[in-house]
C-alpha positions as CSV (number, residue, x, y, z in Angstrom):
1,X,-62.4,-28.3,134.3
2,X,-60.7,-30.4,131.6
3,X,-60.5,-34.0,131.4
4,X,-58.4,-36.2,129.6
5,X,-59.8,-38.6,127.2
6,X,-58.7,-42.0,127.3
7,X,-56.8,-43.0,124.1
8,X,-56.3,-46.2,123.0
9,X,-52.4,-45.7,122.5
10,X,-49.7,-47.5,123.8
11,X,-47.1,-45.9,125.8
12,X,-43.7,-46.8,123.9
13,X,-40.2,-46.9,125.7
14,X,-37.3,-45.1,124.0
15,X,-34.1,-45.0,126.2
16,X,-33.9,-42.1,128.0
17,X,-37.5,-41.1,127.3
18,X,-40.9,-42.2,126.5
19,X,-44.2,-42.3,123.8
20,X,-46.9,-41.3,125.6
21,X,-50.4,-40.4,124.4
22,X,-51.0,-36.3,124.8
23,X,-52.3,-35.0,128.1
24,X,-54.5,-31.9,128.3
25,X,-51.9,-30.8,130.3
26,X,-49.2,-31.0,127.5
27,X,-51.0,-27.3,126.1
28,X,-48.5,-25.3,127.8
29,X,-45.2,-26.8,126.7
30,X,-46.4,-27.9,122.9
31,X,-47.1,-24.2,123.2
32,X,-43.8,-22.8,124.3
33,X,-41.8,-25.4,121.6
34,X,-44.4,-24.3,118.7
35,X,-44.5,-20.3,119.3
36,X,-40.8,-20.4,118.6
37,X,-40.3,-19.7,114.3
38,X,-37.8,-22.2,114.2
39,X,-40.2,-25.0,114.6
40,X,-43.2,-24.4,112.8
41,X,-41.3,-23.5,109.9
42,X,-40.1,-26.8,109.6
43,X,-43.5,-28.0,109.6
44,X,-46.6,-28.0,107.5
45,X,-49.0,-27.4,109.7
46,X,-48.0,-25.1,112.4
47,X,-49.0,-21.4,112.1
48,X,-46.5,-19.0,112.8
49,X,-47.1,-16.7,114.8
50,X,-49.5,-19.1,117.5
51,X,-52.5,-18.3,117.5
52,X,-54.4,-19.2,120.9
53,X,-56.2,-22.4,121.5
54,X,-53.8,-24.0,118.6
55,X,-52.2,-26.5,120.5
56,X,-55.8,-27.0,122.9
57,X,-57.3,-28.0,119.6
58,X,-54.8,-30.0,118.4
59,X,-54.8,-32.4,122.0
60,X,-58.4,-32.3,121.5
61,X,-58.0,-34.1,118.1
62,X,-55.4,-36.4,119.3
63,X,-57.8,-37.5,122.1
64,X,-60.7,-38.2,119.5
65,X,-61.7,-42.2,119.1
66,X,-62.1,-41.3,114.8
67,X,-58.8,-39.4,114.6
68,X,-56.6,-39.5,111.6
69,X,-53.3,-39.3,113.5
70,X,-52.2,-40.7,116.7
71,X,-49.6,-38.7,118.2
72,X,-47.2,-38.9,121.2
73,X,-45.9,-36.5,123.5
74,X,-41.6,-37.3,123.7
75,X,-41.6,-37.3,127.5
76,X,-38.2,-37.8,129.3
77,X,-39.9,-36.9,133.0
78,X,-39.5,-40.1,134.7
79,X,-35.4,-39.3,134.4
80,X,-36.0,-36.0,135.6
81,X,-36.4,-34.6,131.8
82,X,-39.1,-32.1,130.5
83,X,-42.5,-33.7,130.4
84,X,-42.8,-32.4,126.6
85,X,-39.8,-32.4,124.2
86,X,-41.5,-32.7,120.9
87,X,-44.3,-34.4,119.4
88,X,-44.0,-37.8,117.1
89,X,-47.3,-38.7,114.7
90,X,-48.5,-41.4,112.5
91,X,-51.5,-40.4,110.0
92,X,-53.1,-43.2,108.5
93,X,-53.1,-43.3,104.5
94,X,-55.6,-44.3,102.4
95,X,-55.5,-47.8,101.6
96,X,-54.9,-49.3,105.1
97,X,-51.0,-50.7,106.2
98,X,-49.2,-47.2,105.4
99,X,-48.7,-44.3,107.7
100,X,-47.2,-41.1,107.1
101,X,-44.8,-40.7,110.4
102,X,-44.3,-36.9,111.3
103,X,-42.3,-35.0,114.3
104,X,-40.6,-31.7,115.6
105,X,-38.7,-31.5,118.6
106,X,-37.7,-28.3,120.7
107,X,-34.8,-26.4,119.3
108,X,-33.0,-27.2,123.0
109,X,-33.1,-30.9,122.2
110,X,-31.7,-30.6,118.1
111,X,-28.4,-32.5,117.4
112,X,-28.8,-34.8,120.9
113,X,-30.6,-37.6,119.1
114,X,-34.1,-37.0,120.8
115,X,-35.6,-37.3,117.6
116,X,-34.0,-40.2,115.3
117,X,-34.7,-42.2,119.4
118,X,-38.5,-41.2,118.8
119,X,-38.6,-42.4,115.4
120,X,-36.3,-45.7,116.0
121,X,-39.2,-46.2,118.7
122,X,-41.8,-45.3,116.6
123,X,-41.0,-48.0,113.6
124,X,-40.3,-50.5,115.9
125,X,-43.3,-50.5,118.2
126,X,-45.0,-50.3,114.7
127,X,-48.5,-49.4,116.8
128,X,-50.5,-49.5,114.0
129,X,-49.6,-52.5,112.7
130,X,-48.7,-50.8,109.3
131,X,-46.5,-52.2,106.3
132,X,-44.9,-49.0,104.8
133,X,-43.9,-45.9,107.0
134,X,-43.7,-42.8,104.7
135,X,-41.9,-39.0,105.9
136,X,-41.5,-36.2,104.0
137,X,-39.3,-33.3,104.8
138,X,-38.6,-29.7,103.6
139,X,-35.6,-29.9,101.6
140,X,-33.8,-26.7,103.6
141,X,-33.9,-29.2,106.8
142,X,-31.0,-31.9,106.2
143,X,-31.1,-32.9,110.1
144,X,-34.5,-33.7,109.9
145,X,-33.4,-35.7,106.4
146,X,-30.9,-37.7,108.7
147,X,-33.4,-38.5,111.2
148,X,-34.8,-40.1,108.8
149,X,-31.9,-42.5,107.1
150,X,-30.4,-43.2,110.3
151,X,-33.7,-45.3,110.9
152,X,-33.6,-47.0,107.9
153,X,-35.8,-44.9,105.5
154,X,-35.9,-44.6,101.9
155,X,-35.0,-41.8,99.5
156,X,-38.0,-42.0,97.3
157,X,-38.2,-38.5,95.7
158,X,-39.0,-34.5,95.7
159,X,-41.8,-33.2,95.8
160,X,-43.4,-29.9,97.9
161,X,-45.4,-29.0,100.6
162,X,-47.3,-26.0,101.7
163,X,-45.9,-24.9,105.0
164,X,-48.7,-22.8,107.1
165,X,-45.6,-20.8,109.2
166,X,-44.1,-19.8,105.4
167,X,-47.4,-19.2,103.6
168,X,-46.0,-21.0,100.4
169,X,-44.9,-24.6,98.9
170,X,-41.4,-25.2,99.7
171,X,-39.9,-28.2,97.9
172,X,-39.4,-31.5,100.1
173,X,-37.7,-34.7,100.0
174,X,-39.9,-37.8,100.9
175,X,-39.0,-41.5,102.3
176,X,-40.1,-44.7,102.6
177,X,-39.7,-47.3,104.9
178,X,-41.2,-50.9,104.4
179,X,-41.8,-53.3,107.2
180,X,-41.0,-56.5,107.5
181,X,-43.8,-57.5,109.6
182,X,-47.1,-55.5,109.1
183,X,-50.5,-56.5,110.4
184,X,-51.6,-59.5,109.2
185,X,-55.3,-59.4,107.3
């Protein structure tokens, strides 16, 4: 039997939905969203097709006290919504006060504002205290470029990315957002 780990994460309220930490439970759907091409194209990480365990792994890592990334499940249950509708992420950069802020959501949720309301959360719970939010995003993906600017990022410049689902670099554009109150040292 699995347990859940206890993660120091806080869970953040978005409108309609909420941040929550990632339950062991959460395998199934981050599967479902995460098998479909669509999505992990648009990311760097996520193999295409799915291979098992993938997503089991992954919630293990999110649970871990010395992760890299904290990440939250977009969970719209307590308004009768799916318990999973996409995944929101901050990695911590070298150098302390700067996170790179990732997400996807499900194809069924695209154009309905799920995820510029996770990232709008996101920067202004500011959990980790940080100074500078950074995003990058495949340059063939102008929605996910709009998520972005409607919450106040940055054009900073293009670079690439290897994607995992695509098996090559495929140019991206990256933003910035600075803080007005980070964590004070």
């Amino acid at each position: 039997m699995m347990h859940d780990h206890i993660v120091t994460q806080p869970v953040i309220p978005a409108g309609d939905f909420i941040l929550r930490p990632l339950r062991t439970s959460d395998a199934g759907l981050i599967r479902l969203h995460t098998s479909d091409e669509r999505v992990a194209r648009g990311t760097t990480s996520i193999p295409h097709p799915l291979p098992p365990g993938v997503p089991e792994d992954f919630i293990r890592r999110a649970q871990t006290e010395g992760r890299e990334e904290d990440v939250w499940a977009i969970d719209a249950s307590q308004n009768g919504g799916p318990e999973v509708m996409g995944l929101v992420g901050l990695t911590r950069m070298d150098g302390g006060g700067q996170s790179e802020i990732s997400y996807w959501v499900a194809p069924a949720y695209w154009n309905t504002g799920v995820a510029s309301g996770a990232v709008a959360a996101i920067v202004a719970a500011n959990p980790l205290g940080d100074r500078t939010f950074f995003a990058s995003v495949f340059q063939d993906n102008p929605a996910s470029a709009r998520v972005l600017t409607n919450c106040g990022f940055a054009y900073i410049g293009d670079a690439e990315s290897f994607s995992v689902a695509r098996g090559v670099n495929v140019p991206t554009w990256t933003y910035s957002r600075v803080l007005e109150s980070g964590k004070q040292d």
